[in-house]
C-alpha positions in Angstrom: 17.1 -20.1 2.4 15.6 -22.5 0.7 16.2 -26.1 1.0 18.9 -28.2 -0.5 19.3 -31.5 -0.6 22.0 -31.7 2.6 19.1 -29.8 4.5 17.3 -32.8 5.5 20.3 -33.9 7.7 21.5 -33.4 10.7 18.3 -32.8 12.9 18.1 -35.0 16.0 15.9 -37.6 15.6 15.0 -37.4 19.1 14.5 -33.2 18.6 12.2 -34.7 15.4 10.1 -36.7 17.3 9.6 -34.2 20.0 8.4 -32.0 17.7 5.9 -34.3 16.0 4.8 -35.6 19.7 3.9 -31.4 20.6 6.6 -32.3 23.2 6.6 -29.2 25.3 10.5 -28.9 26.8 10.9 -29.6 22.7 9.5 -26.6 22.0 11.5 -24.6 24.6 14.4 -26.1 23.3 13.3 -25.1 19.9 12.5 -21.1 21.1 16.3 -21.3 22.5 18.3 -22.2 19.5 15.9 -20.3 16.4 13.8 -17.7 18.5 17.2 -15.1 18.1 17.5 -15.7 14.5 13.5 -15.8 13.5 13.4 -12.5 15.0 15.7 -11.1 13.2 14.0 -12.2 10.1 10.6 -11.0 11.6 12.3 -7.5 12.2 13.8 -7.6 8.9 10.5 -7.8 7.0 8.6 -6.2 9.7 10.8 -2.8 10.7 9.3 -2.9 14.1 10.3 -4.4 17.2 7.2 -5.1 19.3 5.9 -6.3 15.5 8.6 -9.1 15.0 8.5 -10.3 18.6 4.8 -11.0 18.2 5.1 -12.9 14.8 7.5 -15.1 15.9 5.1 -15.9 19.3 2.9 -16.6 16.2 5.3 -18.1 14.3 5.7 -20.5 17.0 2.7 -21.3 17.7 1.4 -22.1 14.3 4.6 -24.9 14.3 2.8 -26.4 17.0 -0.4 -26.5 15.3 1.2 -27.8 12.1 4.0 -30.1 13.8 2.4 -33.3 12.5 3.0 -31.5 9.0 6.7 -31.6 9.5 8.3 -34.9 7.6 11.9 -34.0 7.9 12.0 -33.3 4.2 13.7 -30.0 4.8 15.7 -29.3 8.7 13.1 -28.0 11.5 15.5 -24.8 11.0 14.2 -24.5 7.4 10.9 -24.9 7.9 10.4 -22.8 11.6 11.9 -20.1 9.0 9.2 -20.5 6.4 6.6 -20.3 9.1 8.0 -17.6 10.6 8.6 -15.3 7.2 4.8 -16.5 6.5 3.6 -14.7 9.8 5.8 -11.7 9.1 4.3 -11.3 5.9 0.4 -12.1 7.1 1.4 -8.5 9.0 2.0 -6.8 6.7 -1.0 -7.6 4.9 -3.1 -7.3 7.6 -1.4 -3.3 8.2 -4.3 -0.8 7.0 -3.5 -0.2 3.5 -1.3 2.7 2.7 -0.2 4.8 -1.0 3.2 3.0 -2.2 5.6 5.0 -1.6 7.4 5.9 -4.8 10.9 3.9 -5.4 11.4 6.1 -8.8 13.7 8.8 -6.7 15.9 5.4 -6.0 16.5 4.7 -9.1 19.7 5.1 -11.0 19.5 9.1 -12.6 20.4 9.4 -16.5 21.6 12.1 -19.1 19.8 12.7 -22.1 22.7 10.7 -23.7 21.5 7.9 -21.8 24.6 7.5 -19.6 24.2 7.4 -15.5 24.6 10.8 -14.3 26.3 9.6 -10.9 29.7 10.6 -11.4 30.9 6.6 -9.8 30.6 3.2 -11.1 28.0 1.0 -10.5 28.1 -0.9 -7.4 27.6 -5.1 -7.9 28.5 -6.6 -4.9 25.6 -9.0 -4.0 23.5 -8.4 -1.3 24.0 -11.1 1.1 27.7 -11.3 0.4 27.8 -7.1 1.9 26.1 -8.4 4.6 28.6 -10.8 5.2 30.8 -8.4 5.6 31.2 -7.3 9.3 32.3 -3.6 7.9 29.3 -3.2 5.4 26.9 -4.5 7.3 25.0 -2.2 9.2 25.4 0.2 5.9 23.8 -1.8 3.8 20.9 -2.9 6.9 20.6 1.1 6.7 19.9 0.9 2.5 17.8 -1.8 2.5 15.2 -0.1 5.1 15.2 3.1 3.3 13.5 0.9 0.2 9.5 1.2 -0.2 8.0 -1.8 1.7 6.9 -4.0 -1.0 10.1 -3.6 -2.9 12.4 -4.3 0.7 10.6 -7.3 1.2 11.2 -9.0 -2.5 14.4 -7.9 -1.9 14.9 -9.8 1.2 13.5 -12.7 0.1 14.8 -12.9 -2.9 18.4 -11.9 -2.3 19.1 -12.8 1.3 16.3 -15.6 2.3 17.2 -17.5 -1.1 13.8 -18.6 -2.4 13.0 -18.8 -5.3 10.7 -16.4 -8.1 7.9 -18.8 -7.6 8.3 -19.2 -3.8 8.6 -15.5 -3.3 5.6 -14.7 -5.3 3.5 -17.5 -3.7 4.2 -16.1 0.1 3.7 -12.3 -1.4 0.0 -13.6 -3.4 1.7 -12.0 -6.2 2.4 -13.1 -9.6 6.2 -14.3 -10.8 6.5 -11.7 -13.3 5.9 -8.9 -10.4 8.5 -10.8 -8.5 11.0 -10.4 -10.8 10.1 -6.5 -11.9 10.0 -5.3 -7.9 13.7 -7.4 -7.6 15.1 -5.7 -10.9 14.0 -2.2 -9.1 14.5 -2.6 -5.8 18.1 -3.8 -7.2 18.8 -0.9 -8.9 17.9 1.5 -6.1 19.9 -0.3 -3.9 22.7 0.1 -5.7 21.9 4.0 -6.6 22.0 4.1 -2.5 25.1 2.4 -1.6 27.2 3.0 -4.8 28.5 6.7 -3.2 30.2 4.5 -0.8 31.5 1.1 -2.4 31.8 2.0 -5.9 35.7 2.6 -7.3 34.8 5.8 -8.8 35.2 6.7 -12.4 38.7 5.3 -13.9 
């Protein structure tokens, strides 16, 4: 997520200067406490095992090479996540380009009156806050992979990374505006998807 003012305590000054220094059983240490939870952002963006595990080798990897770049401004946390999302993302690009797959058959249906034509009411619970949820989880893991690529990974970054319009659009080379039509989309077919289940039905 991104960084808050609180975020630049708490790191070990001794696990800081490590770092800086290239310090090798640093590093190891460092693989041990984030490596679990970079892959799982690698594999979120990525949808492929073998994938993930090798951007976080390379996420890894490029921390070393920038470690001297790191001035505690943010926690090591924060910023092995940047690098690591940034690695995720230079995969994607790199994949040999492929049609968009449509998200229009995601998207909320209406009647020629202009009401929904589901027969439940919308679901708004936020994203990260179902995924919070040890009961929803997996569900709503199983919605947001069914979205087209490019729209899953605003989504994710947006929604449950926590950066901002700007970040987002910088890391996707997009523009701002794109951002925020992709999120408003991918939004809505998420919603489409997992409203059958969550939503309270009509009253």
């Amino acid at each position: 997520m991104a960084a808050t003012g609180n975020e630049t305590l708490g790191d070990d000054p001794a696990l800081v200067a490590g770092l800086r220094a290239g310090d090798g059983q640093t590093f190891d240490t460092l693989i041990r406490q984030h490596g679990g939870r970079l892959l799982s952002v690698a594999r979120r963006i990525l949808g492929n095992d073998d994938e993930a595990r090798e951007a976080v080798h390379e996420a890894f990897v490029a921390a070393y090479r920038a470690r001297q770049q790191f001035h505690a401004d943010a926690r090591i946390s924060t910023w092995l996540h940047r690098i690591a999302v940034n690695a995720a993302l230079m995969r994607l690009r790199s994949r040999k380009r492929r049609a968009e797959e449509s998200i229009d058959g995601l998207l909320p249906a209406f009647r020629a009156d202009g009401h929904h034509a589901e027969q439940f009411a919308s679901w708004e619970e936020p994203v990260d806050v179902a995924l919070g949820r040890r009961e929803t989880a997996a569900f709503v893991r199983e919605a947001i992979d069914r979205l087209p690529e490019s729209y899953r990974v605003v989504l994710l970054l947006r929604d449950i990374d926590g950066l901002s319009t700007e970040e987002a659009a910088k890391m996707l080379e997009i523009t701002p505006n794109a951002v925020k039509i992709r999120l408003h989309r991918a939004r809505m077919a998420l919603r489409t998807l997992l409203a059958p289940r969550f939503a309270r039905g009509p009253q």
